[in-house]
C-alpha positions in Angstrom: 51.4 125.3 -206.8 54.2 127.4 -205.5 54.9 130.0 -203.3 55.5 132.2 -206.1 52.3 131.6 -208.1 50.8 134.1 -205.5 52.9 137.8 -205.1 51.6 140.9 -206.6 52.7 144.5 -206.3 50.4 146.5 -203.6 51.3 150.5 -203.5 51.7 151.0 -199.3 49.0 153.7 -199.9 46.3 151.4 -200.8 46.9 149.6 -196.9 44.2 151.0 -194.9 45.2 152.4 -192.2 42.0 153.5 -190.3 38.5 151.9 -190.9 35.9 153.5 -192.4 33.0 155.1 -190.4 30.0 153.2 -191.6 31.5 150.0 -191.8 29.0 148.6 -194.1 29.6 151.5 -196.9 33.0 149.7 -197.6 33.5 148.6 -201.1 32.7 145.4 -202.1 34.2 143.6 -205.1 32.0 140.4 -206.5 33.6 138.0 -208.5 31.3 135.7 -210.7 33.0 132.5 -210.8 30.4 131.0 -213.5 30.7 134.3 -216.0 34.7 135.1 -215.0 32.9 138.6 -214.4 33.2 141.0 -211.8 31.0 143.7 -210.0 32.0 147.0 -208.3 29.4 147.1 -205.5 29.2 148.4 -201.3 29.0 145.9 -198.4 25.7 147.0 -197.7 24.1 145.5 -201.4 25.5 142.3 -200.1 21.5 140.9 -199.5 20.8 141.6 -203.1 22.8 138.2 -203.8 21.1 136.3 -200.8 18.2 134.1 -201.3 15.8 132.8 -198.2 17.1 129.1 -197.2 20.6 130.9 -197.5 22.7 130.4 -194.1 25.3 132.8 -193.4 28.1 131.6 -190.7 29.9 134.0 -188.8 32.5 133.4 -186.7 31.8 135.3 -183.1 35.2 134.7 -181.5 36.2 137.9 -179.6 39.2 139.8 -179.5 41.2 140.1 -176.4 43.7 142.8 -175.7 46.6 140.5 -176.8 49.6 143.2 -176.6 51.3 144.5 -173.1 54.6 146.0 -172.2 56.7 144.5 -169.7 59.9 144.9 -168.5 62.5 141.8 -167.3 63.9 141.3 -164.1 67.1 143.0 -163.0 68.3 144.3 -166.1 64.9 146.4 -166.9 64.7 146.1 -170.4 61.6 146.6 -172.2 59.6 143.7 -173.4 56.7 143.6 -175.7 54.5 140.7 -174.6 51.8 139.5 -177.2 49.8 136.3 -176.4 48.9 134.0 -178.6 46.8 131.2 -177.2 45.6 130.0 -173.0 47.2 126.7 -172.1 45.4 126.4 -169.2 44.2 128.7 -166.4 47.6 130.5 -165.7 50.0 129.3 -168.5 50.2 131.0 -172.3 51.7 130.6 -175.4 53.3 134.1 -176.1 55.5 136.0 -178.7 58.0 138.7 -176.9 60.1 141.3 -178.7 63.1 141.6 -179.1 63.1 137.8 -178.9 67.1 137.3 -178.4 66.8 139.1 -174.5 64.2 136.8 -172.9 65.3 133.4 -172.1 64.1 130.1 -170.3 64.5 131.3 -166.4 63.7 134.7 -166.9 60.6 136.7 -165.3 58.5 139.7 -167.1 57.2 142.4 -165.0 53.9 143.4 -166.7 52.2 145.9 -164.3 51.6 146.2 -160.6 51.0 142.7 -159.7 51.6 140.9 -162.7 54.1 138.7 -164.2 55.1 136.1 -166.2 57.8 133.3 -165.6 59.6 131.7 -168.7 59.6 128.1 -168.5 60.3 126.9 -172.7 60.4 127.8 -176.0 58.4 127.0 -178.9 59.5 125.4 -182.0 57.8 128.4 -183.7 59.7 131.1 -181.9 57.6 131.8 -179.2 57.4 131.6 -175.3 55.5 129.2 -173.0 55.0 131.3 -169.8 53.3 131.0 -166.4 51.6 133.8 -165.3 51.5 135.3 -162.1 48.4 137.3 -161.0 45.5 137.9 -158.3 41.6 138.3 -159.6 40.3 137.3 -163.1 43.0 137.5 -166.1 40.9 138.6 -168.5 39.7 141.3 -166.9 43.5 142.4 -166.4 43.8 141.6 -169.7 40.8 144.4 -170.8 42.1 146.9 -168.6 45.8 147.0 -169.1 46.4 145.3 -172.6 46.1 147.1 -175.9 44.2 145.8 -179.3 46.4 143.5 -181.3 46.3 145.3 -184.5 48.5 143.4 -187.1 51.7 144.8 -188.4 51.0 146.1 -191.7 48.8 149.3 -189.7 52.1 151.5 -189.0 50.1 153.2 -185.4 49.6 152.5 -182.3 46.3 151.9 -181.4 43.9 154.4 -180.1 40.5 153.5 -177.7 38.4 153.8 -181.2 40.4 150.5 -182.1 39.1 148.5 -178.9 35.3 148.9 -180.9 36.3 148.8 -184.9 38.4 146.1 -184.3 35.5 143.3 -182.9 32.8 142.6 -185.0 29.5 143.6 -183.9 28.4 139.9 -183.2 31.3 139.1 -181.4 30.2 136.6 -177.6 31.1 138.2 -174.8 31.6 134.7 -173.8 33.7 133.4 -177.0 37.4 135.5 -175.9 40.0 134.4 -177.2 41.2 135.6 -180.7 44.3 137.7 -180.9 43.4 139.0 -184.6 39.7 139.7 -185.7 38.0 137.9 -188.7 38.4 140.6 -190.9 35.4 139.8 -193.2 33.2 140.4 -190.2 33.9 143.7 -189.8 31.6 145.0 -192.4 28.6 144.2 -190.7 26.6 146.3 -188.8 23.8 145.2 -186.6 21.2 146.6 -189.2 22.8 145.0 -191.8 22.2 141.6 -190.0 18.6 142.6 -189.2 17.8 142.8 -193.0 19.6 140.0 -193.7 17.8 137.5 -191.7 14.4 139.6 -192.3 15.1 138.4 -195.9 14.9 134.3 -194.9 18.4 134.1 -194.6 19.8 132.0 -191.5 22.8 133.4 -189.1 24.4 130.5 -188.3 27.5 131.4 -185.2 30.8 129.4 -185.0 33.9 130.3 -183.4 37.7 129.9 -184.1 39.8 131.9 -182.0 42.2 133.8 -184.6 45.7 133.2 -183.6 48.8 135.2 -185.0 49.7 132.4 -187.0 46.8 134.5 -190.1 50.1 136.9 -190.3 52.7 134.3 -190.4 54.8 134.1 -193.4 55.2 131.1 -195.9 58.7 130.6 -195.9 58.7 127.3 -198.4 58.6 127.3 -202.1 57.0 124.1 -201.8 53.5 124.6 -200.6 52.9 120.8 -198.9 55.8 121.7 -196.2 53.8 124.3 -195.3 52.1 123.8 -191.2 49.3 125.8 -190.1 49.2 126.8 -186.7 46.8 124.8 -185.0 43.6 127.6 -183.8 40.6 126.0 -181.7 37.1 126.1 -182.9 33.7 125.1 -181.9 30.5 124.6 -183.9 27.6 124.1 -182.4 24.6 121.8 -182.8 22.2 124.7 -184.0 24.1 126.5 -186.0 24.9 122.4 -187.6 21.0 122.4 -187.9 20.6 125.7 -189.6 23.2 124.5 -192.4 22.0 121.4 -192.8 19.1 122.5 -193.5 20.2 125.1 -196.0 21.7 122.0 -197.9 18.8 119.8 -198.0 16.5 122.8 -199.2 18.9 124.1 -202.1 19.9 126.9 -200.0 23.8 128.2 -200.5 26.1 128.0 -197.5 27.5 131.8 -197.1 31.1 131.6 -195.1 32.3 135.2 -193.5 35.9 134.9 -193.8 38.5 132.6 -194.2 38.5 131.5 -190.5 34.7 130.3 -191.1 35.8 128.7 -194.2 38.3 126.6 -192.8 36.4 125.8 -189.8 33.7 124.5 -192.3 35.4 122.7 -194.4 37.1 121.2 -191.0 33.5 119.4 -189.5 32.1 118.5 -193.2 30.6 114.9 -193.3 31.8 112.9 -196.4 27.9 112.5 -197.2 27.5 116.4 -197.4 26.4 119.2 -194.3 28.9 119.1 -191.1 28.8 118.0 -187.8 28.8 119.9 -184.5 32.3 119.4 -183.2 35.1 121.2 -181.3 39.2 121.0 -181.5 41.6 121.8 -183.0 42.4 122.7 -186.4 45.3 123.1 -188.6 43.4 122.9 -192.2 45.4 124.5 -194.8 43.3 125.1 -198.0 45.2 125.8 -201.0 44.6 125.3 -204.8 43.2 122.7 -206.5 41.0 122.0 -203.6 37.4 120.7 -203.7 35.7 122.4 -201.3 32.9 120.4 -199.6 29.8 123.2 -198.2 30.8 126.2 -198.5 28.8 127.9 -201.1 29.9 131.9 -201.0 32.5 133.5 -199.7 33.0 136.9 -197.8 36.5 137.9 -197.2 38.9 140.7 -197.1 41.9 141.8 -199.6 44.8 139.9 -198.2 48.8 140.3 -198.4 50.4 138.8 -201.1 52.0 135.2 -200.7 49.5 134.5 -197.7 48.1 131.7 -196.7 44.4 133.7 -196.8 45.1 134.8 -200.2 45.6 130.5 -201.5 42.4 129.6 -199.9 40.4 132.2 -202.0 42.3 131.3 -205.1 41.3 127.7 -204.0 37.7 128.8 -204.1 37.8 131.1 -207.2 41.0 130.0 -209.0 43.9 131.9 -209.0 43.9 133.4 -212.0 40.9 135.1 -211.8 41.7 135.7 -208.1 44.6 137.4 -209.3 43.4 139.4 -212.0 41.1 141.1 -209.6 43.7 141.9 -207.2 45.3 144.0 -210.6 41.5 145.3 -210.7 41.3 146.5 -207.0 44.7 148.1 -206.9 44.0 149.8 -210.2 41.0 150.9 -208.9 42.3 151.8 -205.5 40.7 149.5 -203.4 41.3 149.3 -199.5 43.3 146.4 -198.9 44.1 144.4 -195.6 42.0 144.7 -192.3 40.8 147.8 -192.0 40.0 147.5 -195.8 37.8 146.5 -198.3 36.1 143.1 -199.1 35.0 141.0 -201.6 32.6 138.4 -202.5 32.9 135.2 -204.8 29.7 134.0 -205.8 
């Protein structure tokens, strides 16, 4: 398939722009792959379509504050820093705007008693920087960094975004995303209590989200494409719990596309996955066979996105597509802060 094959028209009004209140009174759109049907439903009636032996994965990365202000030595102009991934204990991988002022050499003043040396550029655009700092950098990070909401939200984000932009499952001890897994963000904690009341198994994974969800395809040619590579770990329970939601019929329920991949990245060849950790660059796009995952849970995404080819991958992009008419004709909330839907 092409690059092409997956553009449709969005009105900018239908971008949310704020989340709802009750996160779980979102809409939810289910697509029927087996009937070609499709439901009008809220997040919260989700558990009418579980059954016990079900397994739902979530992904509890957590989102750090990934945005700062800086400003460069000697000439004082301002910087935007946004970090994408830890290299090691004081060097990142970071994207600075405007790009064409900061250079190999060059230092960023971020706050009192914190900056950042420029020591190479990425193939992808970005920085590699070493940071310089006293104390514990994520702390520094929480207290003077701002939430990484993605472009398409035309604000600056307030202290309500630092809570509606985690998901309420999200480790204290699993930081390192710089966009949340959308999908997630329906859930509220009583949501999950009925859910696993009902037989169903919560089964947590993490991939820490890097900017690379919002990076554009910029080939026709959808093999030239390259993910960014994002780390993940699975763990052996959570391997256990699906495992044995395979062997006893059960479906495998995946909360987002990050789950999805990260799924499809540890499956065994003889069916269930394997605990692991590393690295993955897995770029799902039609015709793909996919190998556990069962359900899906995502989010509306932007047109000509990577996110958008895996769920026509799992649902085929025709129907996919026709729904995306069906959402913006019926005023859906797309993107983030939006709406979700579920492919059965």
């Amino acid at each position: 398939m092409r690059l092409s094959d997956f553009k449709y028209k969005l009105p900018e009004k239908l971008i949310a722009q704020e989340p709802l209140k009750d996160r779980d009174k979102s809409r939810l759109m289910v697509l029927h792959r087996d009937t070609q049907t499709i439901e009008h439903k809220l997040f919260k009636d989700i558990v009418e379509y579980m059954q016990p032996q079900d397994s739902l994965v979530v992904n509890e990365t957590r989102v750090i504050k990934a945005r700062m202000t800086g400003y460069k030595e000697k000439t004082d102009a301002e910087i935007e820093v946004f970090l994408l991934r830890e290299l090691n204990d004081s060097m990142w991988e970071i994207m600075v705007k405007p790009a064409r002022k900061v250079r190999m050499g060059n230092t960023i003043t971020l706050m009192e008693g914190i900056s950042c040396d420029i020591i190479d550029n990425t193939t992808s655009g970005g920085r590699v920087v070493r940071f310089n700092y006293e104390g514990d950098f994520h702390k520094l990070i929480e207290k003077y960094g701002s939430t990484p909401l993605p472009p398409y939200i035309s604000r600056q984000p307030d202290l309500k975004d630092v809570k509606n932009y985690q998901t309420v499952y999200a480790h204290p001890d699993k930081v390192g995303a710089v966009a949340a897994p959308t999908a997630g963000l329906h859930f509220t904690k009583r949501l999950m209590t009925r859910i696993e009341k009902h037989g169903v198994s919560i089964c947590p994974l993490t991939l820490h989200v890097s900017l690379g969800t919002f990076r554009p395809v910029n080939v026709e040619d959808l093999t030239r494409h390259r993910m960014d590579s994002e780390y993940y770990e699975v763990g052996l329970d959570s391997a256990r719990k699906v495992n044995a939601s395979i062997a006893n019929k059960g479906k495998v329920w995946a909360t987002g596309t990050t789950v999805c991949r990260t799924l499809e990245t540890v499956a065994r060849f003889n069916g269930g996955i394997n605990p692991d950790s590393g690295w993955t660059d897995k770029f799902i796009y039609p015709p793909y066979e996919f190998k556990v995952v069962d359900r899906l849970i995502t989010n509306f995404h932007l047109p000509s996105s990577t996110l958008l080819m895996l769920v026509c991958a799992f649902a085929e992009r025709d129907f996919v597509m026709e729904a995306y008419k069906q959402a913006v004709k019926e005023k859906y909330r797309f993107f983030s802060y939006g709406d979700a839907m579920l492919i059965l």
